[in-house]
LODREN-955891 format. One record per residue (C-alpha): residue number from 1; x, y negated, z negated; residue in one letter. Coordinates in steps of 0.02 Angstrom, whole numbers, plus 50000, padded with zeros to 5 digits. Each point is the difference from the previous one (the first is absolute). Last residue first. Layout:
% residues N
NODE  num      X      Y      Z  residuo
NODE  NUM      X      Y      Z        a
...
This chain:
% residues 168
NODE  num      X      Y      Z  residuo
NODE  168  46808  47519  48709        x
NODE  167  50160  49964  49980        x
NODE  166  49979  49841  49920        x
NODE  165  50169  49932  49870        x
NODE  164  50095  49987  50159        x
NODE  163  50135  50124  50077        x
NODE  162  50145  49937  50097        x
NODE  161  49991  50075  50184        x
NODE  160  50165  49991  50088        x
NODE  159  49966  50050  50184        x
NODE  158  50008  50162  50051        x
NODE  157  50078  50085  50153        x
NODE  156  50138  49836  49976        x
NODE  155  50165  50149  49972        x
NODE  154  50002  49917  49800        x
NODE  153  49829  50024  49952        x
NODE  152  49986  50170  50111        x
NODE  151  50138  50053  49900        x
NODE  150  49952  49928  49834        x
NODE  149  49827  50098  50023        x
NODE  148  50096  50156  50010        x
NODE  147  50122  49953  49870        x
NODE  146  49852  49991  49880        x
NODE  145  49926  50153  50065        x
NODE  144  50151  50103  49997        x
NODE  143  50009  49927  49788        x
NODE  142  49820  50045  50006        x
NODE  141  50007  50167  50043        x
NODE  140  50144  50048  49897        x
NODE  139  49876  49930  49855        x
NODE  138  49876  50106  50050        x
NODE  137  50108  50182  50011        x
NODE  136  50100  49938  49834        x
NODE  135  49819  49987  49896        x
NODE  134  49910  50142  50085        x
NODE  133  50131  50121  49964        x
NODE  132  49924  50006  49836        x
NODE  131  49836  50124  50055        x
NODE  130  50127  50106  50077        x
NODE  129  50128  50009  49852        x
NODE  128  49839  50050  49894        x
NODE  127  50010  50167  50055        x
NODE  126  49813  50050  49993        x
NODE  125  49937  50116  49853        x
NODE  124  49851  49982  50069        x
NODE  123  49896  49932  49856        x
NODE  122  50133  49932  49894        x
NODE  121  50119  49954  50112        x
NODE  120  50187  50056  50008        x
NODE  119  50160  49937  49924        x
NODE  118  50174  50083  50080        x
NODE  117  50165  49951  49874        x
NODE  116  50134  50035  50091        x
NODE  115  49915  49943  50165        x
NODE  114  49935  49839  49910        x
NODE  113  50150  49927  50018        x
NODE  112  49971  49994  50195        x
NODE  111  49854  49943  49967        x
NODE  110  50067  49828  49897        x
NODE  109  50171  49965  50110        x
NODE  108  49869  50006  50131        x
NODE  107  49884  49875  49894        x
NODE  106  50169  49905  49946        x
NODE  105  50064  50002  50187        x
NODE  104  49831  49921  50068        x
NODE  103  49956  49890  49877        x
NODE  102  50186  49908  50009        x
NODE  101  49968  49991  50207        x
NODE  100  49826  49945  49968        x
NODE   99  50075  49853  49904        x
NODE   98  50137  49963  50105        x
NODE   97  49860  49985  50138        x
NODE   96  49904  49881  49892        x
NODE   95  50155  49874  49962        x
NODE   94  50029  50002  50175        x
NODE   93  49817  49968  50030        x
NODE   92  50002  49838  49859        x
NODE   91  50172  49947  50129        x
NODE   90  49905  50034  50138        x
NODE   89  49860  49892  49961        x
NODE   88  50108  49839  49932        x
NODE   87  50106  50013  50151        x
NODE   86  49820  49982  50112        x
NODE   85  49929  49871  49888        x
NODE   84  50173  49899  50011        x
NODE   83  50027  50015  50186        x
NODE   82  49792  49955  50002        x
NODE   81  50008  49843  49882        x
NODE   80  49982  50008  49825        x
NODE   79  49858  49950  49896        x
NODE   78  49871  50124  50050        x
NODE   77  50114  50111  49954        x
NODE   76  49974  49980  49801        x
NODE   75  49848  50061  50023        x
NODE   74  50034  50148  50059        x
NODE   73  49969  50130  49860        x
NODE   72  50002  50210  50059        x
NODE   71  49862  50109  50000        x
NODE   70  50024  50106  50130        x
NODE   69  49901  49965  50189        x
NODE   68  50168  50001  50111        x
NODE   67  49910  50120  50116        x
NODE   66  50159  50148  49974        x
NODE   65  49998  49954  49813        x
NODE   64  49798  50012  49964        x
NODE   63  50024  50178  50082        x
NODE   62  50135  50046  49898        x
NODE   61  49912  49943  49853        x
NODE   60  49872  50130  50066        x
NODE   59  50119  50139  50006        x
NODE   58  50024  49980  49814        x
NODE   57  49838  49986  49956        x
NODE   56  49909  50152  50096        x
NODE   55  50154  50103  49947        x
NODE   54  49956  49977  49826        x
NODE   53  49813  50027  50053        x
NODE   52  50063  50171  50058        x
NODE   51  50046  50041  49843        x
NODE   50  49877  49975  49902        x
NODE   49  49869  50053  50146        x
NODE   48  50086  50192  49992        x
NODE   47  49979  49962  49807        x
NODE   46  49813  49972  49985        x
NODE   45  49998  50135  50151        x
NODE   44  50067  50158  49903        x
NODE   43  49882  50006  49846        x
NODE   42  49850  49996  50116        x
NODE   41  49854  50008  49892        x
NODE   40  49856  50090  49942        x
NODE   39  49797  49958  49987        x
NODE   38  49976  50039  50171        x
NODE   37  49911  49874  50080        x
NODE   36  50060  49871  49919        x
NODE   35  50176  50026  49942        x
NODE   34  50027  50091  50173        x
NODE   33  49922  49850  50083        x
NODE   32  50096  49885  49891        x
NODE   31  50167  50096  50037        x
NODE   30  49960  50006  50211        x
NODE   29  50002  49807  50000        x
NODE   28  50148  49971  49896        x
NODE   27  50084  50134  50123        x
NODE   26  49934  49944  50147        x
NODE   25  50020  49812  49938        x
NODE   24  50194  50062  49954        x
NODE   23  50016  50061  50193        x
NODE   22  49942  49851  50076        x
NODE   21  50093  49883  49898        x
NODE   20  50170  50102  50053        x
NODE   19  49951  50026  50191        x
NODE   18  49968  49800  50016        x
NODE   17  50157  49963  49880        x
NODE   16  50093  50095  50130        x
NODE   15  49944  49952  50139        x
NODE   14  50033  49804  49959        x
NODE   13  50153  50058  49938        x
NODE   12  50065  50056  50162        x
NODE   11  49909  49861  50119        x
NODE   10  50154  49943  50090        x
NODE    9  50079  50157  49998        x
NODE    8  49831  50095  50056        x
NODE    7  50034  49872  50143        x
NODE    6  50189  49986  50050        x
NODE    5  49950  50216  50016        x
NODE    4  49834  49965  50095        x
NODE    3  50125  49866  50112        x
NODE    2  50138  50133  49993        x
NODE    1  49906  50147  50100        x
């Protein structure tokens, strides 16, 4: 039961941004055919996919930040040793993981604000404090997976990998 648990962990965003794409093609896909075939549109699924592409983007920087693939510069690493690399890293992280902490407590700070004042969608007159809890929910996620990765960094279940300009 934990290994399929350590697993969907592992993989979390990966799922997520899976189900997420698949679900706005459906709908993107669904809203031509209607268009098409039926001369009428779908006023609900152009913002159902809004919103869910919001999610979409946030969850995928998560993704990028669990596999280390974010844009970040490192040339100037290639210049210092390893200890200095590897201080250099966590420090730029550190400064990262302060940052999704700040981003996390304003966008709470933000919905929880928005309680007084309640603002709903246009077409579904959706609570918008559910399509904005994407922006604290992500960036929590990638401040645990930024310590997450440190962990394994700094227990030796990972080595130190310092990105380089090709990815791909």
């Amino acid at each position: 039961m934990r290994e399929p648990l350590a697993c969907i962990w592992r993989n979390l965003e990966e799922y997520v941004c899976c189900a997420l794409l698949a679900v706005i093609m459906t709908l993107l896909m669904m809203q031509v055919c209607y268009r098409y075939f039926g001369g009428r549109s779908i006023a609900w699924s152009e913002e159902v996919s809004r919103f869910l592409f919001l999610y979409l983007v946030y969850f995928a920087a998560s993704l990028a930040a669990s596999k280390n693939l974010h844009i970040r510069v490192t040339a100037q690493l290639k210049l210092l040793p390893k200890a200095g690399q590897t201080f250099l890293l966590l420090v730029t992280d550190l400064v990262w993981l302060v940052f999704c902490g700040i981003v996390v407590q304003v966008g709470t700070d933000f919905i929880i604000s928005m309680s007084k004042r309640p603002m709903v969608s246009g077409a579904l007159m959706f609570d918008m404090r559910y399509v904005y809890m994407a922006v604290p929910l992500a960036f929590a996620l990638q401040a645990v997976r930024l310590i997450e990765r440190w962990w394994r960094i700094f227990t030796k279940r990972d080595a130190l990998a310092v990105p380089s300009e090709e990815v791909f």
